[in-house]
N, C-alpha and C positions, 0 to 999 in steps of 0.2 A: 669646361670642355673636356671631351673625353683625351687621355695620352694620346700623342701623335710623335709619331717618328718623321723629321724634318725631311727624310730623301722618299717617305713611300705617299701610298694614296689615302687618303683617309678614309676607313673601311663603310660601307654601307649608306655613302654618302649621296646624295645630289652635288651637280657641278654647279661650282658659283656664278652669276650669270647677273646682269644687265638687261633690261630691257632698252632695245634699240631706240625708240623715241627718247629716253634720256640722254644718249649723248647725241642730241639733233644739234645744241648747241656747238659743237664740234664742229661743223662744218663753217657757220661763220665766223668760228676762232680763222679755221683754216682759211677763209675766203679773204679776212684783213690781214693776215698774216700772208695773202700771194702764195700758199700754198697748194699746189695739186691732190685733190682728195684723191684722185688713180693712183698716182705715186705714192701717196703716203698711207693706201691700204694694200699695195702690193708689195712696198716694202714690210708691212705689218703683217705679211702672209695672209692676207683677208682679202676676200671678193673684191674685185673693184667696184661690183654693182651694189655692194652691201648695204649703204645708205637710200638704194632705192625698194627695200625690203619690205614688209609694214611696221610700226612702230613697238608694236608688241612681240618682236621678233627677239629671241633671246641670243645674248651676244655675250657669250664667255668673259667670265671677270679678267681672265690672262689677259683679252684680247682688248680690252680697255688700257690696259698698261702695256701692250704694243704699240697703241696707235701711239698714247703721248709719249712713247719713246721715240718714233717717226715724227710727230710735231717737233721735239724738243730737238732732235738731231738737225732737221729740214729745217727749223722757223730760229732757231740760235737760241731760242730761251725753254729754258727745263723748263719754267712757271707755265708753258704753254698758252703764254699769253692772257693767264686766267689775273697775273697780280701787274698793278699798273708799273712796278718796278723790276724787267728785268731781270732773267735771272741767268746767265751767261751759263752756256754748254762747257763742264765742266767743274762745275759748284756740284755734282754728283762723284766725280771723281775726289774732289777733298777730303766730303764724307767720307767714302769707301775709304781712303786712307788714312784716316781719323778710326773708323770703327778695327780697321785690322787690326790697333793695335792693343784690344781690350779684351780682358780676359775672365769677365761675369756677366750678367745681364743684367745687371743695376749699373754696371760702369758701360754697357755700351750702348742705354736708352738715357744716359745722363750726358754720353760724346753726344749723341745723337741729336739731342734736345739743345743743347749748347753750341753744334753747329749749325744748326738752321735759324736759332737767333743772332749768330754773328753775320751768316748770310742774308738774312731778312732784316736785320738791324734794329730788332727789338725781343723784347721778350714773349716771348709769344707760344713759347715749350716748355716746359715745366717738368718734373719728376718731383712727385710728393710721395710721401712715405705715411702711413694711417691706421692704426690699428692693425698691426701683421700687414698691411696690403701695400704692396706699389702701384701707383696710378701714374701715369703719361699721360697728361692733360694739353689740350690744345686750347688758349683762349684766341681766338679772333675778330676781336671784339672790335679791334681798330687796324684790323688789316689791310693794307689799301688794295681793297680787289677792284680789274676792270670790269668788271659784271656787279648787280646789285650783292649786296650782303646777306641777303637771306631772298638770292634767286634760286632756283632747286641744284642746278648744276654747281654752284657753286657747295651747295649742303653735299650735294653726291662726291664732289672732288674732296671735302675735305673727310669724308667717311672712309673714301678708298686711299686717302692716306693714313688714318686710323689701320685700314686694312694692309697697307707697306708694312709701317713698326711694327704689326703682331708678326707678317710673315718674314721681317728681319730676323724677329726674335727667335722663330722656330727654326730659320734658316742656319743659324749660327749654333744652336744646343744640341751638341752629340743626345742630351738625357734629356729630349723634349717633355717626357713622363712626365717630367717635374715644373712644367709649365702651364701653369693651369689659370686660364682668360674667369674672372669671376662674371667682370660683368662691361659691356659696352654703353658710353651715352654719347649722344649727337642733337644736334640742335635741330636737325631733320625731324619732320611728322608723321611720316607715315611710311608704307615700303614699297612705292609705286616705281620705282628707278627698280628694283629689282633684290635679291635676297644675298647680294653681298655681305653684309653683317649678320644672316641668320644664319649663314653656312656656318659660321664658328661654333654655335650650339653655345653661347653665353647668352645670358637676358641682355636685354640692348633696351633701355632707357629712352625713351625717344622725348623729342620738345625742352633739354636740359640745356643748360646755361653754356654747357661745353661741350666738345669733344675729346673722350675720355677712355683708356684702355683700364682694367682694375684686375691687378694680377694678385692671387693669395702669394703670400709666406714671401722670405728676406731672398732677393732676388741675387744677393749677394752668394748665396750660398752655389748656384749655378752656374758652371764653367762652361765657356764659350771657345769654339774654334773658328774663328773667321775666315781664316785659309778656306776649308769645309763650305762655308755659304756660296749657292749661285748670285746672293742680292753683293754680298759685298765685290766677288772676285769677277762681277759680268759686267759686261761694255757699257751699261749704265743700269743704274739703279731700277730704271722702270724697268730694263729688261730682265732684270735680273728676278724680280717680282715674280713675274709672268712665269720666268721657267720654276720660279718657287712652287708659282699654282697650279702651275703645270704636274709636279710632282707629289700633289697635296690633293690634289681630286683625280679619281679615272677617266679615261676616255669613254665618251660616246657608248655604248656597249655595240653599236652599229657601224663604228669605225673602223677602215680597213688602217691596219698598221701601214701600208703605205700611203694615205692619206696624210695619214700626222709625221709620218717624217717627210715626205714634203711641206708640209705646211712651217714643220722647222729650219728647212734649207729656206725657206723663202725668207724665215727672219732673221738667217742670218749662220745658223749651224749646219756649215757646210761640211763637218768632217765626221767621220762614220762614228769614230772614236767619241767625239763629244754628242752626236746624237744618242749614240745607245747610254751613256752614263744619265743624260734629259729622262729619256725612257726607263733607265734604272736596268738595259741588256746588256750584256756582253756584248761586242763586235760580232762574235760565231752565231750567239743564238738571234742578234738582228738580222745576218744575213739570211740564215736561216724559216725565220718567221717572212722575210719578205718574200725569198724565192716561193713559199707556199702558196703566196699571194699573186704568183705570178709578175713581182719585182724585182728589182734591185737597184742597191744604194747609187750606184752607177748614172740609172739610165734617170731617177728621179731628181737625180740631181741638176744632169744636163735639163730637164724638162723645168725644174724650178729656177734655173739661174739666165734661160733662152727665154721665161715669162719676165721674168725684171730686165733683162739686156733689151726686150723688147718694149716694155714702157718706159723706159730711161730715154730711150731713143725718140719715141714719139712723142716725150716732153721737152724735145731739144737738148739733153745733152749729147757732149759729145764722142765721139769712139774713144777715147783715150781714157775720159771721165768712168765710162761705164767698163772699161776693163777695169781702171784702179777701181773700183768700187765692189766689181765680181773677183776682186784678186790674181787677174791674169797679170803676167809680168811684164807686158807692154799691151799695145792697139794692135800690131801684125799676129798675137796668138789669138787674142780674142778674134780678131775678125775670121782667122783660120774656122776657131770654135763655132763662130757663130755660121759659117757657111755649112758647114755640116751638120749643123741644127735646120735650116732651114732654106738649103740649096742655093743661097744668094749670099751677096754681101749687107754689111750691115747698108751701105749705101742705098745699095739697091732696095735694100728693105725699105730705108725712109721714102725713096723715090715711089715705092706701090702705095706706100699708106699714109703717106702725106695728107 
């Protein structure tokens, strides 16, 4: 693949993307797991009607690692209910702090590989070394998955984890230059889920035995800042992905900058300061670009935190739950907040739209 600098966009690219009929199985994840699909695409900063789309509607690679960050936060398992075992909210935090504390990228796809088999409880990660190349191999050959073993979504879940490790890996190298993807293989046939693995610009092996990253030259030689990565230092791993790819492909070319910083308030980056560093702005030149727009950080944000304060509500939680969750510092400022969003109280609110 071509040099990529880990904080910019990668030049001349298409954005990475999903076709929406592949994650249809997402919804009966969410439906056995008692999950609100409204809640958990509007915590993901995504339409709530998104799922009623047509199937070949393209759905942002980031935005796939939104949602299973909303399943894994909402349903208690990072696994997203994909593996029959398990996997408690919080086995992402370990990692992260397993990976901060490495300082090459052969020692921190080797932390890497070594925590997911002590979490999963087998071998199952690997780091081979081959001829000049490091390969990251994934066998799953006996993983106990709830869905069949070679159902598609399960091919896709485990490509767009091949697609995690690479974007760790760029996530954490000040000198990406020196990261160069030779080649991908997956035990997937064909590229109907969408061009997640093409976006890297490596040959990708399709119908192989494994899932497999193949890096040139001694990875050892490559120093890493973990501080630096949004995957390691963000509230979970998946989300931390997202804002990677976020930073790794352009927006839209028809997107209004106010659009996508709402779209970040909704998932979560409510403060000016961390949205423009997402963006790659300053605080002046974000304010800046929005007033053009006829915005500001201000009123986008009241509008993006009055749309979640409002579906929290109408999924029955309660005023309390949904202040601690928007970060007000009790129930009496939120409901303040919330009557000047929308001329009632939150009460009142449930009483109209019950």
């Amino acid at each position: 693949m071509n040099a990529v600098l880990p904080h910019a966009a990668l030049p001349g690219r298409a954005g990475a993307y999903l076709r929406l009929g592949s994650l249809a199985p997402l919804l009966d994840i969410m439906a056995a797991s008692r999950l609100s699909v409204e809640r958990v695409l509007i915590r993901s900063g995504l339409p709530a009607d998104l799922f009623r789309q047509p199937g070949d509607t393209p759905v942002p690679l980031a935005d796939y690692f939104r949602l299973c960050e909303q399943m894994a936060l909402q349903g208690d398992d990072e696994s997203c209910h994909i593996s029959l075992r398990p996997l408690m909210v919080g086995a992402s935090e370990l990692v992260q702090a397993r990976l901060s504390n490495c300082r090459t990228l052969s020692q921190m796809l080797e932390v890497l590989a070594n925590s997911y088999n002590v979490i999963h409880g087998d071998r199952y990660n690997r780091v081979v070394r081959r001829h000049h190349r490091t390969v990251y191999e994934i066998d799953d050959t006996d993983f106990p998955y709830a869905l069949g073993h070679d159902e598609p979504f399960v091919l896709l879940s485990l490509e767009c984890l091949l697609v995690y490790v690479h974007a760790l890996i760029l996530s954490a190298a000040p000198d990406a230059q020196g990261v160069t993807l030779q080649r991908i293989t997956t035990r997937g046939q064909d590229r109907a889920s969408g061009n997640h693995l093409d976006f890297w610009q490596a040959p990708v092996l399709r119908g192989a035995p494994l899932f497999s990253l193949v890096y040139a030259g001694d990875l050892d030689r490559i120093a890493v800042a973990p501080e630096q990565s949004p995957v390691i230092t963000g509230r979970t791993i998946y989300g931390g992905v997202a804002d990677m790819l976020d930073r790794l492909q352009p927006p839209a070319p028809t997107e209004r900058l106010a659009d996508r910083v709402e779209r970040l308030i909704l998932q979560g980056h409510d403060d000016q300061m961390e949205v423009g560093r997402v963006l790659g702005l300053s605080v002046a030149s974000l304010r800046r670009v929005l007033q053009d727009e006829g915005a500001s950080f201000r009123d986008l944000r009241a509008t993006a935190l009055n749309r979640k304060a409002q579906a929290s509500l109408q999924d029955g939680a309660s005023i309390a739950d949904v202040a601690d969750m928007l970060g007000f510092s009790d129930g009496r400022s939120f409901a303040r907040a919330f009557r000047q969003w929308n001329g009632m109280s939150p009460s009142d609110y449930l009483a109209t739209h019950s």
